[in-house]
C-alpha positions in Angstrom: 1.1 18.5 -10.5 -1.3 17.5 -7.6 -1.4 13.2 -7.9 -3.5 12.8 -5.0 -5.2 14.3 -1.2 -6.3 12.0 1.1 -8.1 12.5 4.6 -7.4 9.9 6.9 -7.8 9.5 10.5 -5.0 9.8 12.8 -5.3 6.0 13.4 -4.2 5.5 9.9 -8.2 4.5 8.5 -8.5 6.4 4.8 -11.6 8.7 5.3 -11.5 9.7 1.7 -9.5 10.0 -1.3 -9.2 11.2 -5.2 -6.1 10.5 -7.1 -5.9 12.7 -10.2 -3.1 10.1 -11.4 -2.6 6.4 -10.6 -0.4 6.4 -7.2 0.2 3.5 -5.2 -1.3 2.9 -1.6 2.6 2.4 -0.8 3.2 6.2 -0.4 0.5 7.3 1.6 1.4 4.0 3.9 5.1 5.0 4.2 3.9 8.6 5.1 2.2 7.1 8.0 4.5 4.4 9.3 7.7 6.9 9.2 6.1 10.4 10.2 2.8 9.4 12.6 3.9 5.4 14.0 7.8 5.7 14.4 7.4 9.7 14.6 10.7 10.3 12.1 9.8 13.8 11.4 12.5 16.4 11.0 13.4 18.5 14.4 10.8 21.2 15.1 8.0 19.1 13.5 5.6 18.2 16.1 2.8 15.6 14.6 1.1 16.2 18.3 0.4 20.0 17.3 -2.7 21.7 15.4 0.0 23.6 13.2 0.0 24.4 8.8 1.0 22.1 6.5 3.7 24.8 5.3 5.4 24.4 9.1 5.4 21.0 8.3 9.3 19.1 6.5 7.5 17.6 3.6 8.3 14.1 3.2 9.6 12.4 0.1 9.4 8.9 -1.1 10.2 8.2 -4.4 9.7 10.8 -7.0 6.4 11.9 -4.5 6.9 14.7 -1.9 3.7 14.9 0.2 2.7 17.6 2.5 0.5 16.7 5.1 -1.3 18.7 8.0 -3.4 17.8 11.7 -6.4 18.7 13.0 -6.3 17.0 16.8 -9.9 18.2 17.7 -11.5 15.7 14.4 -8.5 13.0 14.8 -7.8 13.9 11.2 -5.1 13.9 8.9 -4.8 15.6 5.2 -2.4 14.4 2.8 -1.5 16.0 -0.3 0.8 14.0 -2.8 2.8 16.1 -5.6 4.6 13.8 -8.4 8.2 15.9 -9.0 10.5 14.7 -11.6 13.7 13.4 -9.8 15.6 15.7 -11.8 13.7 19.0 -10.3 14.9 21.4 -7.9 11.6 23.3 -7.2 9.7 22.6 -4.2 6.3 24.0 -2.6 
């Protein structure tokens, strides 16, 4: 189930949001210290590049597993944020 998309700008400044269940700032934060400040993506993965959210490793904090794309023209980041149970072995 979708919990949440977020734009932000690549300097970490929420553009816009809509949560469709309460989630806590924390996530989106960790997204962006660990994948766009300290750049712990998984080989292959370049944050630099204009490339889909499905070439993308997702990243998982918690029971959240967000999926997150780049536009380098606008400066923009989108986020998406899916709430999996921790017993689940389905992904997207």
């Amino acid at each position: 189930m979708l919990d949440s998309f977020e734009i932000l700008t690549t300097s970490g400044v929420v553009l816009w949001s809509k949560s469709y269940a309460p989630t806590s700032p924390s996530i989106i934060n960790s997204l962006i210290t660990n994948v766009f400040i300290e750049e712990r993506t998984l080989p292959g993965a370049g944050i630099a590049d204009d490339i889909s959210a499905s070439n993308n490793p997702p990243y998982k904090h918690d029971q959240h597993t967000l999926k997150w794309t780049t536009v380098k023209e606008l400066g923009l980041i989108f986020v998406v944020s899916i709430c999996l149970p921790l017993s689940s072995s389905s992904t997207f």
